[in-house]
N, C-alpha and C positions, 0 to 999 in steps of 0.2 A: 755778648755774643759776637759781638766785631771785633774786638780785641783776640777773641777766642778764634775766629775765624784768620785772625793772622798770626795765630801761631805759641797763641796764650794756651799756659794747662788754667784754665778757669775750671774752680770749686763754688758749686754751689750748693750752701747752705739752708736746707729746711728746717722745719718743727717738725718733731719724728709726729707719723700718723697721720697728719694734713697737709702738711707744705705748702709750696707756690698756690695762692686763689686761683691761679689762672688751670690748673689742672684740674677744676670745676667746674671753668666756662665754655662748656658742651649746651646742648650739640651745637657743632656735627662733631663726633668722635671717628677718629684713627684706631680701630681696636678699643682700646681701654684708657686711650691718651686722647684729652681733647686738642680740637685741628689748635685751639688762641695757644694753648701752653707750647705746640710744637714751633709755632710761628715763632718762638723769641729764645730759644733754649740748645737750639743745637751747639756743636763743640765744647761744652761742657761736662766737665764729671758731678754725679748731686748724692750729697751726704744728708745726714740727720740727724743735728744734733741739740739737744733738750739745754739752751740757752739759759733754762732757770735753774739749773745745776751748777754746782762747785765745780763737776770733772767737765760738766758741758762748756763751761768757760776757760778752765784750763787750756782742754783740745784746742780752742777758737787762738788762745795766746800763743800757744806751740804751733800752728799754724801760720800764725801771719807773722809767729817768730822767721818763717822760711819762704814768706812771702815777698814779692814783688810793689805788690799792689793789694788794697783791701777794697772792698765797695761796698758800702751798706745805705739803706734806704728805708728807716726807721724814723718815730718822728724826733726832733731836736732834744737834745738829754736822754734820748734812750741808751743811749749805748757807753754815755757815763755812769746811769744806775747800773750797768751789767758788769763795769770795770771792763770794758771794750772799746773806751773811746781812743782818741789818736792820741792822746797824752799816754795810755797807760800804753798802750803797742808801741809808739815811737821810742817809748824808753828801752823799748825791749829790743827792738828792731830801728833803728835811725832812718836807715834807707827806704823805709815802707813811704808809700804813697797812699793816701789815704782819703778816700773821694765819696762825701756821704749825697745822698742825692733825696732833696725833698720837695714838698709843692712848694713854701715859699721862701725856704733858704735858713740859717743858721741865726738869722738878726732882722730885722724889724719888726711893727705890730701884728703881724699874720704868721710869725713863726711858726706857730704851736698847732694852728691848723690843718688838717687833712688834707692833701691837695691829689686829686682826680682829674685825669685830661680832660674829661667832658666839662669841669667846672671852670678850670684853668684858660681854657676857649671861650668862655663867657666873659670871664674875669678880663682874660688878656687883649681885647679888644678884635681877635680876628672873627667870632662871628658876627661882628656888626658888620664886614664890610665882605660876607660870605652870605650867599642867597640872591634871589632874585633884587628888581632893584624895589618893589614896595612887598608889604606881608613880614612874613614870620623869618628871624636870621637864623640862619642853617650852621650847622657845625661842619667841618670836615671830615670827608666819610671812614675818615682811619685817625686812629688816637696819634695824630700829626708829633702833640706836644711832647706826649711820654717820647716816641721815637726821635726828635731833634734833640730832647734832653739827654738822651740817652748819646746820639753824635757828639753832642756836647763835651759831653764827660768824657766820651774816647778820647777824642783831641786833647783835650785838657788832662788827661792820666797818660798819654804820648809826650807830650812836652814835658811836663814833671820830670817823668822818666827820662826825655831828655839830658833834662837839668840836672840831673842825678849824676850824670855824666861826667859832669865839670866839679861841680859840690861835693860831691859824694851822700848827700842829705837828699831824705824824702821829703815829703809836706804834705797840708791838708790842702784839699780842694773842697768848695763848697757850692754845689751847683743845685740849683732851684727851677722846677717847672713855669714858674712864672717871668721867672729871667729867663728863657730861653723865648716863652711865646714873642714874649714885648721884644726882644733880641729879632725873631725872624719876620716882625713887621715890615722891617729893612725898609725899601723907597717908601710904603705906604706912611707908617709914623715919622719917616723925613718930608714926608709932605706936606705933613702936621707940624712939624717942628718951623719947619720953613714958612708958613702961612698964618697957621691959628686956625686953618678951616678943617673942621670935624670928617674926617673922608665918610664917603656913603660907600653903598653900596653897586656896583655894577652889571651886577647878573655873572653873566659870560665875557663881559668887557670889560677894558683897562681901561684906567682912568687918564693914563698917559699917553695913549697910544693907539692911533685908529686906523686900519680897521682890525682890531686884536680879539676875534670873540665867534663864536661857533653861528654858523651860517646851516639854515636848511635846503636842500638840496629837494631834486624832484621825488629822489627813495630814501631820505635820510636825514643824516650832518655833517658837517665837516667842522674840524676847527681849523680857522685861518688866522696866521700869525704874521703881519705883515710888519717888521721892524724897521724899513730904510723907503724912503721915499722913491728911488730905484726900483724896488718889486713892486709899491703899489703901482710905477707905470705900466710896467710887465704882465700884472694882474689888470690892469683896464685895457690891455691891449690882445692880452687874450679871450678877454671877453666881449671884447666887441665894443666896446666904448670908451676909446679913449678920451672922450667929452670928459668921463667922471674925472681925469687926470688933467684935460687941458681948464677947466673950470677953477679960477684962482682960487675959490672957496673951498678948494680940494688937494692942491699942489703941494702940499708942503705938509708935514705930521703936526702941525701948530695949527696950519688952519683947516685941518680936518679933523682936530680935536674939538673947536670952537665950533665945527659946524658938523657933530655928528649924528646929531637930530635928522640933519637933511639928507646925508650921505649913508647911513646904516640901513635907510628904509629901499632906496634907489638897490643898495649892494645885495639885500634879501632878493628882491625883482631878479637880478643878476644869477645868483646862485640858485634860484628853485627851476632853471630854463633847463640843466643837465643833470644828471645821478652823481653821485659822491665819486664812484670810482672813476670817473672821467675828468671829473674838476682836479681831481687828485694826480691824476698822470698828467694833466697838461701845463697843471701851475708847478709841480715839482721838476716837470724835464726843462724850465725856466727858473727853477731856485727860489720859487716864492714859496717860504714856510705854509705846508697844509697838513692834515693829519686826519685820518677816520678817528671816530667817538668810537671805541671798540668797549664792549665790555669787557667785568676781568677774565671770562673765558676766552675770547678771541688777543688779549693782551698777552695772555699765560703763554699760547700756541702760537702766537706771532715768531716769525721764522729766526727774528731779527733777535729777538728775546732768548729764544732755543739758541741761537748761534750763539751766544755769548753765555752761556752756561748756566743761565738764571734760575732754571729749575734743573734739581739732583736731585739723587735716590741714594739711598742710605739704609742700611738695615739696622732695624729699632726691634732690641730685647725682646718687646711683648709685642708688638705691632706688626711683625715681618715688617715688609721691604717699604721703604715709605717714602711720598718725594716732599721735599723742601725745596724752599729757595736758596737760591747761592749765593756765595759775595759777592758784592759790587766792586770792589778793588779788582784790576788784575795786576798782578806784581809778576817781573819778567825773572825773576831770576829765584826770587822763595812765595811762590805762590798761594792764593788763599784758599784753603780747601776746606770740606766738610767732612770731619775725620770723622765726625761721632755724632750719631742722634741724640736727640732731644730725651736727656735719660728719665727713667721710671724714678721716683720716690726714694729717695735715700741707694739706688742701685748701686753706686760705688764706695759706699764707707768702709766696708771690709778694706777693700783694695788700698783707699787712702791712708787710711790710718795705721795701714802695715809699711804699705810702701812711703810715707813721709815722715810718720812719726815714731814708727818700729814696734807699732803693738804686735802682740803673738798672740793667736787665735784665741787662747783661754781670757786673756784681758779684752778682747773683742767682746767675747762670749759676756763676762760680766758686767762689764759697759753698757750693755744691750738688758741683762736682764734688769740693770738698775734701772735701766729710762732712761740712761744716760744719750745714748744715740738710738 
């Protein structure tokens, strides 16, 4: 979808009759389109084609014979039982890039496995250190993993393409939902690496960094993000204590890391004296990082969100007019747009297979009643 969003003709390929699982996972439905399938699908065209077929695998080689890039996400050896892997395309096509994406990657003892964000969160150590700090560890409230793997691979199918550049040669990329989690542990498991000490858990606090972690207020919460020793004086000065700042057990992000037992309890007293929207205007017209706990309705409608294009409306086949979110790139000079909704089930085979491969309606027609698409 991001690739697509800057400017990719991305084809996506179903099983005629059922396709993407995620055009399943209703409600809430948009029409006859579930909201999870429209979440990930927009700028895309989606065809249909019966992969257990002689003519189904043909199309797929004629295809990515005129392809840029392939992406499939199958488990390991599938797509050499189907005569689809990167050995048999690359001979066809050199310059193809060719990037399979699974739960634990192409090689070691967990290959062959299924791999699931929800499981993959387990596995990969971030809901240990996700949830409050005793009780049950919590996942993150959106399939984190599937979507960083997913950046993952754009980047990584960006530089290839690159490289293509200089070489003239595609290659495989082989990207893993588990290498990506253990990947965005980043300072957390360098903390580990650096120590040998197992990280815990924090709630809403950092374990490096204090006072980093949501504050209740007299109608509320806030989240306060105080990174430089500078705004925490700023913040005890707006608040009326600069004590908590001139107290050397307080002065410095080091020893008010060692002493945050004493100082997180004193900073709640602090913060439950005023309402959010008041802590918020008077620590931000001084640069001290603060932020309302908005829900995603209040997030969605945020002005700040709208000004920057985040949500669009697009007209979808069967849905009428329907909003999505937007890209996050903005490019100044070939911009990211949202050409095309989140298409229906097989909606553009006709179209591709005329306009890429040069069927004419009657081969359309027989392909279709074979099963073939």
């Amino acid at each position: 979808m991001v690739l697509g969003d800057y400017g990719a003709d991305v084809i996506k390929v179903e099983e005629p009759g059922s396709g993407d699982s995620t055009r399943g996972w209703g409600p809430p439905w948009v029409g006859d389109q579930s909201a999870y399938y429209l979440s990930a699908n927009r700028n895309k065209r989606a065809i249909t084609v019966n992969l257990k077929s002689p003519q189904g695998i043909e199309i797929m080689r004629s295809l990515a014979a005129l392809s840029d890039v392939v992406i499939e996400n199958f488990k390991p050896g599938t797509t050499a039982r189907m005569g689809l892997d990167y050995a048999v395309l690359a001979a066809i096509n050199p310059r193809l890039v060719y990037c399979s994406l699974t739960g634990y990657g192409q090689t070691g003892p967990y290959r062959d496995r299924p791999g699931y964000d929800f499981v993959v969160q387990a596995q990969g150590g971030v809901m240990s250190i996700t949830g409050p700090e005793t009780g049950e560890p919590y996942k993150v409230g959106v399939a984190i993993v599937d979507i960083t793997t997913g950046l993952f691979a754009a980047t990584a199918i960006l530089a290839a393409l690159h490289e293509r550049g200089n070489s003239g040669l595609g290659q495989y990329i082989d990207v893993a939902l588990l290498d990506s989690q253990i990947a965005w542990l980043a300072n957390v498991a360098h903390n580990y690496l650096a120590t040998g000490d197992v990280p815990k858990r924090y709630g809403n606090a950092h374990a490096s960094i204090v006072p980093y972690e949501t504050f209740a207020t007299r109608d509320g919460y806030v989240a306060v993000a105080v990174g430089a020793d500078e705004q925490y004086r700023k913040l005890c000065e707006l608040a009326g204590r600069r004590d908590l700042y001139e107290d050397d057990r307080f002065r410095t992000n080091r020893a008010r890391v060692t002493n945050r037992a004493t100082l997180i309890p004193l900073l709640r007293t602090v913060f439950a004296t005023r309402p959010s929207a008041e802590w918020i205007d008077l620590l931000l017209g001084a640069g001290v990082p603060i932020g309302p706990i908005n829900d995603v309705a209040t997030a969605i409608e945020d002005p700040q969100v709208q000004a920057r294009a985040m949500v669009q409306e697009v007209d979808h086949p069967t849905a009428g007019r329907i909003k999505v979110l937007g890209p996050v790139a903005k490019f100044a000079r070939t911009p990211a747009t949202v050409r095309r909704a989140p298409p229906p089930l097989g909606y553009d085979t006709d179209a591709v297979l005329s306009e890429l491969l040069g069927y004419q309606p009657h081969r359309i027609a027989q392909a279709r009643a074979a099963g073939v698409i």
